[in-house]
C-alpha positions in Angstrom: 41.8 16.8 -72.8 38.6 17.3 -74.9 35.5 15.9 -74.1 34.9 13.5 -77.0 38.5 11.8 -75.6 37.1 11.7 -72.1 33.8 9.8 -73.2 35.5 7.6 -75.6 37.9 6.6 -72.6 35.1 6.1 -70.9 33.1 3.8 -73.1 36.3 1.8 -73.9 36.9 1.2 -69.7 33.3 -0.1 -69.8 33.3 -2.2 -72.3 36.2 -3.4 -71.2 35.3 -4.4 -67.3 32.2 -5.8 -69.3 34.2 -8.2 -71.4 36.0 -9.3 -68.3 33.5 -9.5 -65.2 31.4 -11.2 -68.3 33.4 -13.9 -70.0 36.4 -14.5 -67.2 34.9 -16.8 -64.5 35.7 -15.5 -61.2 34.0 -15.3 -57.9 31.4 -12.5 -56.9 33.2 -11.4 -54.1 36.5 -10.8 -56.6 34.3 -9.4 -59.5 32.8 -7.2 -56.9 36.2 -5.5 -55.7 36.9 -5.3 -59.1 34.0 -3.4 -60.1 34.5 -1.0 -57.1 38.3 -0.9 -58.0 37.7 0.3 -61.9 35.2 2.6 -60.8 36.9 4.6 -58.1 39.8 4.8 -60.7 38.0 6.6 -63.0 35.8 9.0 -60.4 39.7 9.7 -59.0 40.6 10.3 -63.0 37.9 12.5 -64.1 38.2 14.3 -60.4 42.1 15.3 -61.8 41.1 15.9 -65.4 38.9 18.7 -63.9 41.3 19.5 -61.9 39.4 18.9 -58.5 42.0 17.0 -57.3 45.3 19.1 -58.6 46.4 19.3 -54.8 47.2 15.7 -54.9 50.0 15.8 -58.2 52.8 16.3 -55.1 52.1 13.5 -53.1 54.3 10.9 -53.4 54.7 7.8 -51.6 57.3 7.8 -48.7 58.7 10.6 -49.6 57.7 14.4 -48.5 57.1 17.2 -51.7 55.1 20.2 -52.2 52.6 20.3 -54.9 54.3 20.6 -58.2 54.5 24.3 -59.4 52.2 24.8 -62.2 49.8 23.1 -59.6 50.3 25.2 -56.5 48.0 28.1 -58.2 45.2 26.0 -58.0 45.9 24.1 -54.7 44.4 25.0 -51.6 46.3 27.7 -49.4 45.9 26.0 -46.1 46.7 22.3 -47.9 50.3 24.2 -48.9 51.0 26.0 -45.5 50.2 22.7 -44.2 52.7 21.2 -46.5 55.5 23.8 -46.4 55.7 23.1 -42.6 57.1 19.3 -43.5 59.2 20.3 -46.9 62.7 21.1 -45.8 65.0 21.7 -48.7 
C-alpha cells in the first residue's frame, strides 16, 4: 500500500471520529471508549500494513490454523512450532 494511501486513510479516520465525538451527543465515558476503540484499530492496522503483525493473519476465532503460507516466511519460528503442535490435519 503506498504511503500517500496510508496517510489519506488516516486523515479521513480523523476527520471522521472528529465529526462524530463532535456533533453526535453522547456521554464522555462512551466517547472515550470510542476514541480508544478507533485508535487501537488503526495502531493494530498500520502494525499489519508493515507487516509487524503478519503472525496474526492465521488466527481465527474458535477454530485452530497455522499462519497462512505466504505469511509463514515472515512469522516467527517459535510462534509456528508453537502452532504446529495444535494443527492436526
Amino acid at each position: 500500500m503506498p504511503l500517500l494511501q496510508v496517510i489519506v486513510t488516516l486523515i479521513v479516520v480523523g476527520v471522521l471520529l472528529w465529526l462524530v465525538t463532535r456533533f453526535i451527543p453522547m456521554a464522555n465515558s462512551i466517547q472515550s471508549i470510542l476514541n480508544a476503540g478507533v485508535v487501537i484499530a488503526v495502531v493494530l492496522w498500520l502494525l499489519s500494513i508493515f507487516a509487524l503483525l503478519s503472525f496474526l493473519s492465521g488466527i481465527r476465532a474458535g477454530g485452530k490454523s497455522l499462519p497462512l503460507r505466504g505469511a509463514t516466511t515472515r512469522a516467527n519460528p517459535a510462534l509456528l512450532i508453537v502452532a504446529s503442535r495444535f494443527y492436526q490435519p
